[in-house]
LOLOKOL-44040 format. One line per field, with one value per residue (C-alpha): residue in one letter; y, x, z. Coordinates in steps of 0.001 Angstrom, whole numbers. Each point is the difference from the previous one (the first is absolute). Layout:
<pts>
resn: (a;...)
north: (Y;...)
east: (X;...)
up: (Z;...)
</pts>
This chain:
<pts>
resn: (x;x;x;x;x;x;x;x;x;x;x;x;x;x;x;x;x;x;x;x;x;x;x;x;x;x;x;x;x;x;x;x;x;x;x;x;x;x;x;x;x;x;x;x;x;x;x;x;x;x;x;x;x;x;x;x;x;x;x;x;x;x;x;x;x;x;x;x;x;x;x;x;x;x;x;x;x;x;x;x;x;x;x;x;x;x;x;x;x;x;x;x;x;x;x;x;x;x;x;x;x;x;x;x;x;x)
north: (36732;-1233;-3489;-2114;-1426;-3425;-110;2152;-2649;-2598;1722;953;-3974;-1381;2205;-1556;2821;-2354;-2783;1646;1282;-3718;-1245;2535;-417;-4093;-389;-3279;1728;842;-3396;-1848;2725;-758;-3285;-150;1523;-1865;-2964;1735;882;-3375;-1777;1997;-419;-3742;-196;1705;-1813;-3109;1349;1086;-4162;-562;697;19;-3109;-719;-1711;2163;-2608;699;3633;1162;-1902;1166;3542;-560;-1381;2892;2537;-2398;567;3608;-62;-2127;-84;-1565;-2551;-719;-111;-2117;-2724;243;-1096;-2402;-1653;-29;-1179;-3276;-446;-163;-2127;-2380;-133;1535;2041;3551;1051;-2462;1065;-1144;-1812;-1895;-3722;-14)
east: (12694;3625;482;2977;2864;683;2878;-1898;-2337;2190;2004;-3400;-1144;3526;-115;-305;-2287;-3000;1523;147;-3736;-965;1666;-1305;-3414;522;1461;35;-3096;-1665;-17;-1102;-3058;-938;-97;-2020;-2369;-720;573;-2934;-2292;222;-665;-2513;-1438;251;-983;-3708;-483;384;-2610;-2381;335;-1264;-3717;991;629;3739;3154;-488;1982;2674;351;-758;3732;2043;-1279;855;3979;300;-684;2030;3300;-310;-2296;260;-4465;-114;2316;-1656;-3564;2024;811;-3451;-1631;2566;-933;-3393;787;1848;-2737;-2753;1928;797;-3649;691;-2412;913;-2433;636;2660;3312;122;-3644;400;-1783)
up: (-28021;-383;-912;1458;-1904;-195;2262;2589;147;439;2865;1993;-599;1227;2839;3393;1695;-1310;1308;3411;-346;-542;2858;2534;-1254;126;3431;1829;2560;-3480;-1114;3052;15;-3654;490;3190;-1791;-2988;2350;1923;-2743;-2110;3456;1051;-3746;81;3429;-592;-3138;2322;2324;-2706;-1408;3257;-927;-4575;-1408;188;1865;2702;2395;-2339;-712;3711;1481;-3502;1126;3606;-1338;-2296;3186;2471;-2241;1454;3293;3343;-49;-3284;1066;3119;-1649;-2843;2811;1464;-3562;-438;2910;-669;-2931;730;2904;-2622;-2331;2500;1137;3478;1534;291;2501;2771;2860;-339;3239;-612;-310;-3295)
</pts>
């Protein structure tokens, strides 16, 4: 086994093939697929610990939209579902009733 010198090491650290290696590997497609999916996987994470709330003790109302906002910074669903429970949202806070028709006189 032959060992390197000092300035052999040096020279193969300055080099810029590594630096090239590290840039092909971290391309701009690279990046936007990485973070899709840990933008997938903690929503989806936070999302079903949100739905699992729903019947265990906890601030289910709370967790199940921050889940839904996480996924909408990536998907058009989530931010469609997102506007749907902010709706319902405001309708319940407002004391509204959700389940009469929009064009009922109530």
């Amino acid at each position: 086994m032959r060992m390197r010198s000092r300035s052999q090491n040096r020279q193969s650290i300055g080099s810029a093939s590594w630096k090239k290696r590290l840039v092909s590997v971290w391309n701009l497609e690279n990046i936007k697929i990485v973070k899709r999916v840990i933008v997938s996987v903690v929503g989806a994470t936070v999302l079903l610990i949100g739905i699992a709330l729903l019947v265990l003790p906890g601030p289910a109302f709370i967790v199940i939209p921050l889940g839904l906002a996480i996924l909408a910074t990536e998907y058009a669903w989530a931010r469609r579902w997102l506007r749907k429970v902010r709706q319902m949202a405001s309708n319940v806070v407002s004391g509204r009733d959700r389940t009469a028709p929009r064009d009922s006189p109530i």
